[in-house]
C-alpha positions in Angstrom: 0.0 0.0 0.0 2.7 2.7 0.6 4.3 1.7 -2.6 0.8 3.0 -4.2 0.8 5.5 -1.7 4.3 6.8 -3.1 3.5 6.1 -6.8 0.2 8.0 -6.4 2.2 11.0 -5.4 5.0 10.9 -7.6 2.0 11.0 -10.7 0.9 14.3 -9.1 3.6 15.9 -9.4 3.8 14.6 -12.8 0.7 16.1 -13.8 1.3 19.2 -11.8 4.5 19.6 -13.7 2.9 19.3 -17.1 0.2 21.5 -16.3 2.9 24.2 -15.1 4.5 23.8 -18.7 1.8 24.1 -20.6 0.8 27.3 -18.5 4.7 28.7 -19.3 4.0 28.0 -22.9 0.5 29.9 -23.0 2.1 32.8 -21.5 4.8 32.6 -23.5 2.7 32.7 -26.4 0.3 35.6 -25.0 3.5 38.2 -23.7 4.9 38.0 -27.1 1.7 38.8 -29.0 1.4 41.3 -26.4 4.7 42.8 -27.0 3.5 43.3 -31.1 2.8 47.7 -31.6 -1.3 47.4 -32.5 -1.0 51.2 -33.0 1.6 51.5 -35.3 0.8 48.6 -37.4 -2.5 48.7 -37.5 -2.3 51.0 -40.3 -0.6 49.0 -42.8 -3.2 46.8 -44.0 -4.2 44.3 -47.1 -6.6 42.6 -48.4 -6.4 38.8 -48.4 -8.0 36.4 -50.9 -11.7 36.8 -49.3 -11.5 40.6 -50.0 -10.8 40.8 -45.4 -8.6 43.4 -44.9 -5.6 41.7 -43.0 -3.2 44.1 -40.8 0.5 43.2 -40.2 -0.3 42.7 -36.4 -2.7 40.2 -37.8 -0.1 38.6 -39.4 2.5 38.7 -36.8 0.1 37.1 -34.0 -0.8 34.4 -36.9 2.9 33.7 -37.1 3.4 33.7 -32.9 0.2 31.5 -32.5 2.0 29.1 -35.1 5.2 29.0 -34.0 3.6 27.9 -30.5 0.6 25.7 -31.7 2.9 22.3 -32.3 4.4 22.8 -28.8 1.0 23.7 -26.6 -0.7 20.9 -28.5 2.1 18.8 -27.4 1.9 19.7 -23.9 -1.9 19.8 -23.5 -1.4 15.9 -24.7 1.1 15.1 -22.3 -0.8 17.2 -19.5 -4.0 15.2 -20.1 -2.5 12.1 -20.3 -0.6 12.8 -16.8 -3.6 14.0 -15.1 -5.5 10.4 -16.3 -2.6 8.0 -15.2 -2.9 10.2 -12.0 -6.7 10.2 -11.1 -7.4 5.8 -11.2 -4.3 5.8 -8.7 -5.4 8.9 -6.9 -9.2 6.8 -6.2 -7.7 3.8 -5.1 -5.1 5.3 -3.0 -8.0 7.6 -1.0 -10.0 4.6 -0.4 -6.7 2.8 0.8 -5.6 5.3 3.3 -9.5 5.8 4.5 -9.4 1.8 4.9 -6.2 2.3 6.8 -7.6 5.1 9.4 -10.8 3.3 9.8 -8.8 0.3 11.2 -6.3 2.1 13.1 -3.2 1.4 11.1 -0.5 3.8 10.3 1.4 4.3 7.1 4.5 5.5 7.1 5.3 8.2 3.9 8.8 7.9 2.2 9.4 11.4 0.3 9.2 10.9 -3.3 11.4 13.4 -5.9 10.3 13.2 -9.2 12.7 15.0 -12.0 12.8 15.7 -15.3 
């Protein structure tokens, strides 16, 4: 049981991890479309195949959201796919330790380091 105990926690922090990186890349993403001059650009503008009139900022962010799509796609997979290995364990280790109190026995926790 404390080997699923330990297990359980090491797949948090798993899943907590991915979720952090997909965060990072998101922001990532949003402060450099942030840091594109709307004002400035705004005003040079085309017309794309439709006839919509298409500024350079529009094309810039287009460009940023590309260049990060691949990579958040990526880690929105891997985030999910953490957070489902992690729940099933998560369920059976709750009902574990609430076995455990309800009988009076006492785990004993080993700390668990997960890296990269």
């Amino acid at each position: 049981m404390l080997n699923l105990l330990d297990a359980t926690d090491a797949a948090h922090t798993v899943a907590l991890r991915s979720n952090d990186r997909l965060r990072e890349s998101q922001k990532e993403k949003n402060k450099q479309i942030a840091h594109i001059d709307e004002g400035d650009q705004a005003l040079i503008a085309s017309r794309d195949a439709t006839g919509q009139i298409i500024t350079v900022w529009d094309e810039q962010k287009a460009k940023i959201d590309g260049e990060h799509a691949a990579e958040i796609a990526r880690l929105a997979a891997a985030a999910e796919k953490a957070q489902a290995r992690w729940q099933p364990m998560a369920a059976v280790a709750t009902a574990l330790n609430n076995f455990a109190e309800r009988n009076g026995i006492v785990l004993e926790r080993s700390r668990v380091v997960v890296t990269r």
